[in-house]
C-alpha positions in Angstrom: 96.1 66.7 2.7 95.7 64.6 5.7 98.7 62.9 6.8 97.7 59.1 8.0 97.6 58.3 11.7 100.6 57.0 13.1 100.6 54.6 15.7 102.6 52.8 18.0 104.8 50.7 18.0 103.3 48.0 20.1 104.4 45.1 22.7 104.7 41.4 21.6 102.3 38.7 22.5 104.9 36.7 24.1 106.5 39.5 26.2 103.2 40.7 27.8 102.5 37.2 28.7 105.5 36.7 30.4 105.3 39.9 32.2 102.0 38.3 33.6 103.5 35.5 35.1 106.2 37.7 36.4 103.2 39.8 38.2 101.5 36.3 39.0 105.4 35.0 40.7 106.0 38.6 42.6 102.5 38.4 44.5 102.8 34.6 45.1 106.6 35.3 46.5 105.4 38.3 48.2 102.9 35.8 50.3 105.0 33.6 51.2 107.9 35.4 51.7 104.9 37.0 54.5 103.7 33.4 55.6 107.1 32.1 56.0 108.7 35.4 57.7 105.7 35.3 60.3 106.9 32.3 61.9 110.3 33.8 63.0 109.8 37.5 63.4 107.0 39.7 64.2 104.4 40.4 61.9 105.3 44.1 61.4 108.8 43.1 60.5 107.3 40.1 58.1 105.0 42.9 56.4 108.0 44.9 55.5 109.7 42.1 54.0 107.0 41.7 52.0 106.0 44.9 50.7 108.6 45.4 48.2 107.8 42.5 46.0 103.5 43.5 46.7 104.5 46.8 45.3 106.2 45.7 42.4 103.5 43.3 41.8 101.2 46.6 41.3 103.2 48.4 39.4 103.6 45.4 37.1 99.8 45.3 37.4 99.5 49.0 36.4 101.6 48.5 33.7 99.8 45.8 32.2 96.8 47.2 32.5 97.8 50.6 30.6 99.3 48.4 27.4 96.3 45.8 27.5 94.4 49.2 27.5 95.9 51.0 24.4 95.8 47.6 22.5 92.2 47.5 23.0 91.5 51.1 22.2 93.6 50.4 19.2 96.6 53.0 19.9 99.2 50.6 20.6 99.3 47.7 17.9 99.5 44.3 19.6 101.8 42.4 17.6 
């Protein structure tokens, strides 16, 4: 007897959107934290300012991508 394919428990509408905007808000900050930095130190210095919140923007983006993924593919149930 076959036992019936379980599958994940899956992330809410509402959450992933919100995780979007968070990703939208961390690369727009990360630009102007960059833009804004530039005008009073040097650009290497404004670039590592700003590279923390660019890197969180793609692992956000990574993230997101993997669940929008599974939902798709019909592994994780988008609720």
């Amino acid at each position: 007897m076959k036992r019936p394919r379980r599958r994940l428990s899956g992330v809410r509408r509402n959450t992933f959107v919100s995780r979007a905007l968070l990703l939208f808000a961390l690369v727009a900050a990360s630009f102007v934290v960059l833009g804004f930095s530039r005008l009073v130190l040097p650009y290497r210095v404004a670039r590592l300012l700003a590279a923390p919140l660019l890197f969180a923007g793609a692992g956000l983006a990574v993230v997101l991508l993997a669940q929008a993924t599974l939902a798709a593919l019909g592994i994780v149930d988008a609720d």
